[in-house]
MDTraj code that builds the backbone (N, CA, C; nanometers):
import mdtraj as md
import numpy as np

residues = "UNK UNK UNK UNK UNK UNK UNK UNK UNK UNK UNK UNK UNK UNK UNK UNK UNK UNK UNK UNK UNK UNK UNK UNK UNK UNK UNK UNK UNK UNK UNK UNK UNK UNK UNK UNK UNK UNK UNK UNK UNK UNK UNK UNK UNK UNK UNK UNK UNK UNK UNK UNK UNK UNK UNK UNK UNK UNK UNK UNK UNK UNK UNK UNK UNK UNK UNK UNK UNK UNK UNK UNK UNK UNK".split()
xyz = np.array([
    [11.8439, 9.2057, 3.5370],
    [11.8936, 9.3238, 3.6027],
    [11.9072, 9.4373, 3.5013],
    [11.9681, 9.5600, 3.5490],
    [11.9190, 9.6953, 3.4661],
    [12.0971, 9.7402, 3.4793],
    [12.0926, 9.7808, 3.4067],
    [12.2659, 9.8631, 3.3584],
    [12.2192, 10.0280, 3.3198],
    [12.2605, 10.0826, 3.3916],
    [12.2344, 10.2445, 3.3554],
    [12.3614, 10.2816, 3.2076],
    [12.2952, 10.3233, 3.1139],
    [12.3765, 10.3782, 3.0106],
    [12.3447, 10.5002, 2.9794],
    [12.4663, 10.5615, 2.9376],
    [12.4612, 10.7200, 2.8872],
    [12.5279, 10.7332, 2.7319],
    [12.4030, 10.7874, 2.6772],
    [12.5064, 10.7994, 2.5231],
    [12.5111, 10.9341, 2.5078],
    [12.6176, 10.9289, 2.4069],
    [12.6415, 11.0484, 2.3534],
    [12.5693, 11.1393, 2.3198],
    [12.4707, 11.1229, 2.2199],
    [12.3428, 11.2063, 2.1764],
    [12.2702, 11.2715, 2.2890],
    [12.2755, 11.1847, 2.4030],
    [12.2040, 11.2931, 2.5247],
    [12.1353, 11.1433, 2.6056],
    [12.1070, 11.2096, 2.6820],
    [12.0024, 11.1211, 2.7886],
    [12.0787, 10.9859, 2.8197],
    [12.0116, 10.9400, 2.9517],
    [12.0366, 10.8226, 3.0374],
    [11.9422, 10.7146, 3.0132],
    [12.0303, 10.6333, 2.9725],
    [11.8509, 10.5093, 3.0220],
    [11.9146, 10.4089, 3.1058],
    [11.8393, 10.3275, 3.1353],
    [11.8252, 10.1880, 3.2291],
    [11.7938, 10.1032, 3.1559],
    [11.8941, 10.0189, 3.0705],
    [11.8791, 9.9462, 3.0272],
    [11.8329, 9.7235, 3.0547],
    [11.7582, 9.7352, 3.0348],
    [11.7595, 9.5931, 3.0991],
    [11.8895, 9.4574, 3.0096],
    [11.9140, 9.3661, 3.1235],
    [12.0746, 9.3026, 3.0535],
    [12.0034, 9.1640, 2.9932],
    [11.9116, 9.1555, 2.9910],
    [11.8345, 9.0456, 2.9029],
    [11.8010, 9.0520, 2.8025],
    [11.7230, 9.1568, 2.7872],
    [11.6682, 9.2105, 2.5857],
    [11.6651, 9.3056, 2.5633],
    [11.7495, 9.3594, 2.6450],
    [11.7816, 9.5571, 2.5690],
    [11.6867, 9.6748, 2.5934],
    [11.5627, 9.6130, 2.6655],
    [11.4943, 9.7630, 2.7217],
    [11.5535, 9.8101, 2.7756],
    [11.4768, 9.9336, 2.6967],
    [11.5622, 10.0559, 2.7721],
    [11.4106, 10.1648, 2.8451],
    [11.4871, 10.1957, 2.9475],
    [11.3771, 10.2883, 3.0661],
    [11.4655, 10.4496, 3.0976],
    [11.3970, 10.5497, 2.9935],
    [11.4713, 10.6472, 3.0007],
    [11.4838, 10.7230, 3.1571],
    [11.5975, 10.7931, 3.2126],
    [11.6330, 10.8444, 3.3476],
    [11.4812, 10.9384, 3.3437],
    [11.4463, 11.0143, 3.2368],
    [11.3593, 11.1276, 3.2678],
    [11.2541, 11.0938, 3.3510],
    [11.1921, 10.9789, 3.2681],
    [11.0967, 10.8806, 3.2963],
    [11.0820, 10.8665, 3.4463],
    [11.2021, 10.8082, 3.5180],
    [11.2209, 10.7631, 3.6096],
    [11.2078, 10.8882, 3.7369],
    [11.2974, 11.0126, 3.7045],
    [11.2374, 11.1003, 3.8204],
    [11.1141, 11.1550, 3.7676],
    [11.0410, 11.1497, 3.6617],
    [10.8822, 11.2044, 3.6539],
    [10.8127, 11.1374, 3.7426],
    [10.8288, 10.9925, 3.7114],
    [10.7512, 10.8732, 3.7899],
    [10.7984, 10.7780, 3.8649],
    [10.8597, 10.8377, 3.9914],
    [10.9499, 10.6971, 4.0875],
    [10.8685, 10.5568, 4.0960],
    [10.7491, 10.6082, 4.1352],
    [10.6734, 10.4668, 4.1738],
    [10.6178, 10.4257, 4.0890],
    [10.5914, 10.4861, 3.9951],
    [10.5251, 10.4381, 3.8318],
    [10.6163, 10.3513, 3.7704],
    [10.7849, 10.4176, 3.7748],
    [10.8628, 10.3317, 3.6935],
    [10.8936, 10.2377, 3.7535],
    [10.9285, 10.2004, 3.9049],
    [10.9612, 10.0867, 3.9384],
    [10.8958, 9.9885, 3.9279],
    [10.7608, 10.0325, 3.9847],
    [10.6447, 9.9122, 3.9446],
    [10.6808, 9.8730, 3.7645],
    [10.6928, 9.9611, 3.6296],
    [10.7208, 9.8540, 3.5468],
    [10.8754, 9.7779, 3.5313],
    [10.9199, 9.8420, 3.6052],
    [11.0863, 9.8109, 3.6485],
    [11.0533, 9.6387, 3.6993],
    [11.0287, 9.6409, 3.7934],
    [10.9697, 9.5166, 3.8653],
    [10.8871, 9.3844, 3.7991],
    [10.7741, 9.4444, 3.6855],
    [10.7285, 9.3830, 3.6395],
    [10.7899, 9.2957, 3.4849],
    [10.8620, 9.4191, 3.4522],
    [10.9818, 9.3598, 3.3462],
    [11.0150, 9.2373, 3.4027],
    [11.0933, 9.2636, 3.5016],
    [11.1620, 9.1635, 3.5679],
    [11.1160, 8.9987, 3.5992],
    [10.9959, 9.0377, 3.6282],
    [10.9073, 8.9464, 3.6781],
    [10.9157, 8.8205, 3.5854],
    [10.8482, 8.8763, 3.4512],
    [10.8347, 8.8468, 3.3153],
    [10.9581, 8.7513, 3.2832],
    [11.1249, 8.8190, 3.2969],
    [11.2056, 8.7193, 3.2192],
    [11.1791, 8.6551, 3.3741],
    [11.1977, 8.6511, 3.5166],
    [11.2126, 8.5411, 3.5950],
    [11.0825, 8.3835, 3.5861],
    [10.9729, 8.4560, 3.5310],
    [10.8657, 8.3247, 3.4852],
    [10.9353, 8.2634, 3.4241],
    [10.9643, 8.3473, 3.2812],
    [10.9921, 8.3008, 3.1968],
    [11.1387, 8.1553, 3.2088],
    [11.1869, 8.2111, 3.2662],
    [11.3097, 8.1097, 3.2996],
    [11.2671, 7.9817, 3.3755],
    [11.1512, 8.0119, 3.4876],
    [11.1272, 7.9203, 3.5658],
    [11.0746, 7.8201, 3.4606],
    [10.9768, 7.8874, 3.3703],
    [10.8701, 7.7500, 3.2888],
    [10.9387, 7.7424, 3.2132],
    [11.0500, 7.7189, 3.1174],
    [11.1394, 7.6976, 3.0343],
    [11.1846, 7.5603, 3.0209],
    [11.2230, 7.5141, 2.9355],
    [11.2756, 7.3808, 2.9445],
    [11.3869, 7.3485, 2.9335],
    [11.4541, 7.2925, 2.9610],
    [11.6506, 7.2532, 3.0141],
    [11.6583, 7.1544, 2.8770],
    [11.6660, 7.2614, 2.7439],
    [11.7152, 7.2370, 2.6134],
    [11.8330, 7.2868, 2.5731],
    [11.9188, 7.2318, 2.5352],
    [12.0349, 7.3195, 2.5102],
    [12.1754, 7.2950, 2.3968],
    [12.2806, 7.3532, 2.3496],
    [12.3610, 7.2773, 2.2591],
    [12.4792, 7.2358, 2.3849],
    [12.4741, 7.1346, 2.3512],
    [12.6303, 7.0389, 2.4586],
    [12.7141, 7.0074, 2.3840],
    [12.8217, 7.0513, 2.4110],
    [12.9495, 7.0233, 2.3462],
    [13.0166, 6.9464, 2.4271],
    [13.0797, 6.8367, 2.3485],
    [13.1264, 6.6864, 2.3916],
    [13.2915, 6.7261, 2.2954],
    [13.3923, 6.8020, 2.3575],
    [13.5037, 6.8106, 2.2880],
    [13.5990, 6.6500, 2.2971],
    [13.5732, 6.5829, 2.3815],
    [13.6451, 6.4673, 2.3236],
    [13.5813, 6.3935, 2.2286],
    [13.3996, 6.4084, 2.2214],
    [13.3890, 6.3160, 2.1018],
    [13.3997, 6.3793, 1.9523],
    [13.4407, 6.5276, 2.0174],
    [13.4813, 6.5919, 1.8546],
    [13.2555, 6.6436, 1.8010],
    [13.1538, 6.6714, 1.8819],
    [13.0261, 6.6626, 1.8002],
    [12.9449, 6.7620, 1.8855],
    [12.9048, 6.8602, 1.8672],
    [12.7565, 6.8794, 1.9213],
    [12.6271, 6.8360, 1.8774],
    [12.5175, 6.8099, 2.0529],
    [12.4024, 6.7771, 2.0084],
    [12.3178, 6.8551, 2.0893],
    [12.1947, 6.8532, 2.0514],
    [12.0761, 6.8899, 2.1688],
    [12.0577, 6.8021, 2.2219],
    [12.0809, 6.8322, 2.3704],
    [12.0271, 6.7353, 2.4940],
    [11.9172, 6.7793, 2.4700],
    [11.7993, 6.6455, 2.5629],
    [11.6695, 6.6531, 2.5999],
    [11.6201, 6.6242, 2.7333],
    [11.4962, 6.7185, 2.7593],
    [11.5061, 6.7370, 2.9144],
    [11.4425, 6.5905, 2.9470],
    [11.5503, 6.5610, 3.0829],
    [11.4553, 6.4419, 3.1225],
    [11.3531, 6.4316, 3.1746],
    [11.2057, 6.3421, 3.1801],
    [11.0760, 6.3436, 3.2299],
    [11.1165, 6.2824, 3.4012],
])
top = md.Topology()
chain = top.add_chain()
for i, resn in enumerate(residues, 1):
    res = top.add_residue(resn, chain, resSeq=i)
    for name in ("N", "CA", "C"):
        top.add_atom(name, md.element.get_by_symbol(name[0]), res)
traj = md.Trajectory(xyz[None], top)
């Protein structure tokens, strides 16, 4: 998803909440349908990405006092 930010120095962007692109406001009323289409396609990108991913991760076991990496099961 996209978070609209305004800084100080000037200008608006649309920031994306996954890896920090940013899609300046100007941008956006120059090109409504230009920007959404890469608006959309950003998007697209981390949702693959998540789908083909693999269920790796650090698990924390506070009663046995240890973290490990689980492994995905086949």
């Amino acid at each position: 998803m996209y978070t609209t930010t305004r800084r100080i120095v000037g200008g608006t962007f649309m920031v994306c909440d996954d890896c920090g692109d940013a899609i300046s406001m100007n941008k956006v009323c120059e090109n409504p349908i230009q920007s959404a289409t890469d608006m959309l396609k950003h998007m697209a990108v981390h949702n693959a990405s998540r789908a083909f991913a693999p269920v790796v991760g650090l698990v924390s076991h506070p009663e046995m006092g240890t973290d490990f990496y689980s492994e995905p099961e086949d």
